[in-house]
C-alpha positions, 0 to 999 in steps of 0.5 A, a space after each residue: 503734761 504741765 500747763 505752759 507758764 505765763 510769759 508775759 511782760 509782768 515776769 519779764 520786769 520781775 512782777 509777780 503776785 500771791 494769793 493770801 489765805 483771805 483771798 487776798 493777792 499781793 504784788 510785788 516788784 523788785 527795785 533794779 534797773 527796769 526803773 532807769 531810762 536810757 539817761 540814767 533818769 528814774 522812769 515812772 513808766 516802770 512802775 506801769 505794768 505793776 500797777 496795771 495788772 495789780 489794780 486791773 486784777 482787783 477790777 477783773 475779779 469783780 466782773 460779773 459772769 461771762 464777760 472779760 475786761 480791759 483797761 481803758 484809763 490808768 492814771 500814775 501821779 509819782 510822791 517820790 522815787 523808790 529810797 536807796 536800798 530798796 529791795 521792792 514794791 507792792 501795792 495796797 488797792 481800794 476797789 471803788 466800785 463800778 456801774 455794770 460797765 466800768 469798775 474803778 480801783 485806786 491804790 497806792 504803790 509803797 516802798 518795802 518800809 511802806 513809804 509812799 512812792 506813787 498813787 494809781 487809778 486804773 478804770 476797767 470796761 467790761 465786755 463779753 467773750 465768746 466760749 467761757 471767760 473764767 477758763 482764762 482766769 485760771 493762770 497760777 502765779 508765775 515765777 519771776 523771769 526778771 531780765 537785766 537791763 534799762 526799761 528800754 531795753 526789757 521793753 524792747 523799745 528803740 528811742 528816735 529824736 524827731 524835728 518837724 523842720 527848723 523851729 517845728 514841734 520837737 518829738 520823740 518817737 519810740 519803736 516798740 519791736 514785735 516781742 510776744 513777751 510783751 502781749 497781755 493774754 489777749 494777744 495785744 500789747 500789753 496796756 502797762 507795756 504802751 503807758 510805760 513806753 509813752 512815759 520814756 517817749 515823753 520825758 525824752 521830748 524835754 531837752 536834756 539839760 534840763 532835770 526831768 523827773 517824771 510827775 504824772 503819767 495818764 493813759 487813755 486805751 482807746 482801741 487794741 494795739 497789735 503786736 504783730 509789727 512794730 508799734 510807734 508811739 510818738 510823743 510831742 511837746 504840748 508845754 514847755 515852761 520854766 519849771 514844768 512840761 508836758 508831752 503827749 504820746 500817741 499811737 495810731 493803727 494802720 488806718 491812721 485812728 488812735 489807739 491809746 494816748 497818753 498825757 506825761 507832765 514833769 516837773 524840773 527847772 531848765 
């Protein structure tokens, strides 16, 4: 009997990876409508499962024996939307290192004619396992399962407008619905899928008649979020000037405590 293929989030937006002859792995991801917002803007938070599992892996591989990793930080400064026409993205990472607690990958997320669209850091914390760790490495490449739709709708996220009453902080909540899809292999929600999530909440803080596009994107994993129920992330206006903004987003768990926030800063005249 075949061992059930992966299903998570990475197929669902169409990123897969190969192994190369030097032991290398390669990732792509194609260029469709996984990258819209629910205004038609290019969300920067798409590019947040690629990068989190491209240099996440490169973090993961070295891990000393017996212990598992997550990410704790991931950091995405957008160069400049993918051209017209492209057919696709991958990554080319530089593994930094680590101290015997964290490992720390940057890398660089390139256009198919190799232009720059986004550099990305993502930092890494071991930690061990019960039973043996390696056995949960042993998942082939999976086949895309690439799903239609704006990045809201793969990520099956309902975007609500919120006000603290007259003249209060202007905030967005997103609802993330309880689709296992969208779980890492832990059975929590997938780092990539909260830091893309709080990148749509926090770009749709800002008003719409202002031209958003999204710069930077720096998430901070503070504790695992359970997919269990639906998962709020609320982001709020930090600054709202003339030419830029910024917005946090947040999640908490049922005792009120964060579990990951996120710092989302645009660039765009009003």
């Amino acid at each position: 009997m075949s061992e059930p293929q992966y299903n998570g989030p990475e197929p669902r937006l169409g990123v897969t990876f190969a192994e190369t002859s030097d032991g290398d792995i390669t990732w792509h991801q194609p260029v469709e409508g996984q990258f819209v917002d629910p205004s038609g803007r290019f969300a920067t938070g798409g590019l947040a499962v690629l990068v989190d599992s491209g240099l996440g892996s490169q973090n993961h591989r070295r891990r000393p024996s017996g212990m598992w990793t997550v990410t704790t930080e991931l950091r995405i400064d957008l160069v400049a939307p993918p051209r017209a026409g492209s057919s696709g993205l991958g990554i080319r990472t530089d593994h930094l290192g680590g101290d015997e607690r964290v490992l720390t990958t940057r890398g660089d997320v390139i256009d198919d004619d190799d232009t720059l669209v986004a550099a990305a850091t993502v930092k890494s914390m071991e930690f061990a396992v019960g039973g043996d760790a390696g056995e949960m490495d042993d998942e082939p490449p999976w086949p895309s399962k690439l799903e239609q739709g704006t990045l809201a709708e793969l990520l099956c996220v309902t975007l609500n407008e919120k006000s603290d009453g007259p003249g209060g902080t202007r905030a967005v909540e997103a609802v993330i619905a309880p689709e296992p899809a969208l779980t890492n292999p832990l059975g929590n929600l997938h780092g990539g899928v909260f830091a893309a999530v709080a990148e749509l909440a926090g770009a749709a803080v800002f008003p719409h008649e202002r031209q958003v596009s999204s710069s930077s994107l720096e998430v901070r994993y503070i504790r695992q979020v359970p997919l269990a129920e639906p998962v709020t992330v609320r982001a709020e206006v930090i600054h709202d000037g003339r030419n830029w903004g910024i917005a946090q987003s947040t999640t908490l768990d049922e005792r009120g405590r964060v579990c990951a926030v996120a710092s989302v800063t645009v660039y765009g005249q009003r």
